[in-house]
C-alpha positions as CSV (number, residue, x, y, z in Angstrom):
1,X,114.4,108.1,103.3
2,X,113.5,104.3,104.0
3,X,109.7,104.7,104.5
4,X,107.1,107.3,104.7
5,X,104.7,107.3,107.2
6,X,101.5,109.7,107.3
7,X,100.6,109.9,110.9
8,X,97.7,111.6,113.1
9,X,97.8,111.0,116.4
10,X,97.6,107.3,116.8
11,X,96.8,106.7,113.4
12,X,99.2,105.5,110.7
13,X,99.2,104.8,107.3
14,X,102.9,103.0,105.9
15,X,103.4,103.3,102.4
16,X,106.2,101.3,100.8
17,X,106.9,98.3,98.6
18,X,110.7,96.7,98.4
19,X,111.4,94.5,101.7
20,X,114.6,94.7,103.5
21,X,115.1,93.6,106.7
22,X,116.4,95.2,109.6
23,X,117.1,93.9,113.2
24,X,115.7,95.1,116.1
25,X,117.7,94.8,119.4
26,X,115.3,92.7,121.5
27,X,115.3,90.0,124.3
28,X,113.4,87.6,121.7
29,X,116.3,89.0,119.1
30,X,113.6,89.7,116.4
31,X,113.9,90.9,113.1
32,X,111.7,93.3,111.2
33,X,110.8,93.5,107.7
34,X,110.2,97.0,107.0
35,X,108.8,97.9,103.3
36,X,110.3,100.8,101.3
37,X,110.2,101.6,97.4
38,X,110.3,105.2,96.0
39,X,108.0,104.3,93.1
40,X,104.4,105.7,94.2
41,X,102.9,102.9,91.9
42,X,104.6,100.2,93.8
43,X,103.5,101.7,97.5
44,X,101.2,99.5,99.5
45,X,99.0,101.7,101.6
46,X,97.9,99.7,104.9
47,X,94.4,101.6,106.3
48,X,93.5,98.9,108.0
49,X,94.8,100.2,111.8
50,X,92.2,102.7,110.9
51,X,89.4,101.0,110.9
52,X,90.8,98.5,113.7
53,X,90.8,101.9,115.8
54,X,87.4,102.4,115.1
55,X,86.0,99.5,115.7
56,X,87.8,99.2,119.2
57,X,86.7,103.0,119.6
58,X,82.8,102.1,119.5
59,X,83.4,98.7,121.3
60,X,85.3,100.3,124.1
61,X,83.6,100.9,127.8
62,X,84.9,102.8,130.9
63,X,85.4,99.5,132.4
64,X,87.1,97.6,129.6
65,X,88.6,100.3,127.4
66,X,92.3,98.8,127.6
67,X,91.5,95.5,127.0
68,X,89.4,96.1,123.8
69,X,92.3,98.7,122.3
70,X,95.0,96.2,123.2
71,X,93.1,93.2,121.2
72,X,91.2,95.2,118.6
73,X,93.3,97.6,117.8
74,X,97.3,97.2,119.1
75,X,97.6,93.4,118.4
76,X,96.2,93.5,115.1
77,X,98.2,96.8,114.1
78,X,100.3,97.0,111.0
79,X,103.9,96.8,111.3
80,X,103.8,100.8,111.1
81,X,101.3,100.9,114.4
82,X,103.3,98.4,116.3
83,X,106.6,100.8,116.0
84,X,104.5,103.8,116.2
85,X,102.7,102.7,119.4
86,X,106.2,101.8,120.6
87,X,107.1,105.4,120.2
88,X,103.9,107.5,121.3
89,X,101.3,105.0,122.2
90,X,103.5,103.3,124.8
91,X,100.5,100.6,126.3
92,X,96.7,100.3,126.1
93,X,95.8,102.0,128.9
94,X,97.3,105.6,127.9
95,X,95.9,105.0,125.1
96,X,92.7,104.8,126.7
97,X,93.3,107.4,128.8
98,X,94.2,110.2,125.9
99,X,91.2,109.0,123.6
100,X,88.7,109.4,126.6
101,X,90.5,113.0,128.1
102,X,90.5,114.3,124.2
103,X,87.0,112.6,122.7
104,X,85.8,115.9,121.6
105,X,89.0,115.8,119.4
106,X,88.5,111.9,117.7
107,X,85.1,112.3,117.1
108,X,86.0,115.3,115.0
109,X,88.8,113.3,113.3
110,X,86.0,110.2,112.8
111,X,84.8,110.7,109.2
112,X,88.1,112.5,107.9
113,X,90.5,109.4,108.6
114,X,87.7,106.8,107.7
115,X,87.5,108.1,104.3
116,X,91.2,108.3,103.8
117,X,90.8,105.1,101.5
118,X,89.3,107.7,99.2
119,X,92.2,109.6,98.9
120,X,94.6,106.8,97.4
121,X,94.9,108.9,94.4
122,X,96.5,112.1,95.9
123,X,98.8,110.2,98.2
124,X,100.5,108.5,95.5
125,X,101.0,111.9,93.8
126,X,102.7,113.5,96.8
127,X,104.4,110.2,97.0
């Protein structure tokens, strides 16, 4: 396995270390460093879409929702959010449209995924 990604709904977290680069069949012919290692110790753990999320979350409005989780959240995402969002996010505005038809559901998710930075410790272990 190349990577291993811990995902929840439009959340990731990428954990790896050793670069290698892959490329990605594009118009703009683009190639993607993606970061691997199998040594828990040497795993980066990115949170920071996380909080990026968030942030657009409580900044977002019925009348500006895409725009603010396109610029808050999407274009500052980690190389894991911008293939996951690729994937299952697709574009800002069904985005949007799932977070405001399923808010019951992130507001329950708020606290657990913000204190993920707590949990370093286990992840590594089930590395």
């Amino acid at each position: 396995m190349l990577h291993r990604v811990l995902a929840a709904t439009s959340f990731v977290v990428l954990i790896g270390c050793k670069t290698i680069e892959v490329g990605i069949h594009q118009e703009d012919q683009e190639v993607q460093t993606i970061v691997v290692t199998t040594d828990p110790n040497e795993a980066k753990i990115f949170t920071s879409d996380i909080d990026n999320f968030w942030r657009a979350y409580n900044e977002a409005t019925p009348q500006n929702d895409s725009i603010v989780y396109r610029d808050f959240y999407l274009e500052r995402g980690s190389p894991g959010l911008k293939g996951f969002s690729k994937l299952k996010i697709a574009n800002p505005t069904y985005l949007a449209i799932r977070v405001e038809n399923r808010a019951k559901y992130y507001a329950s998710i708020r606290s657990s995924t913000l204190a993920i930075r707590t949990k370093e410790e286990k992840i590594r272990e089930s590395f």
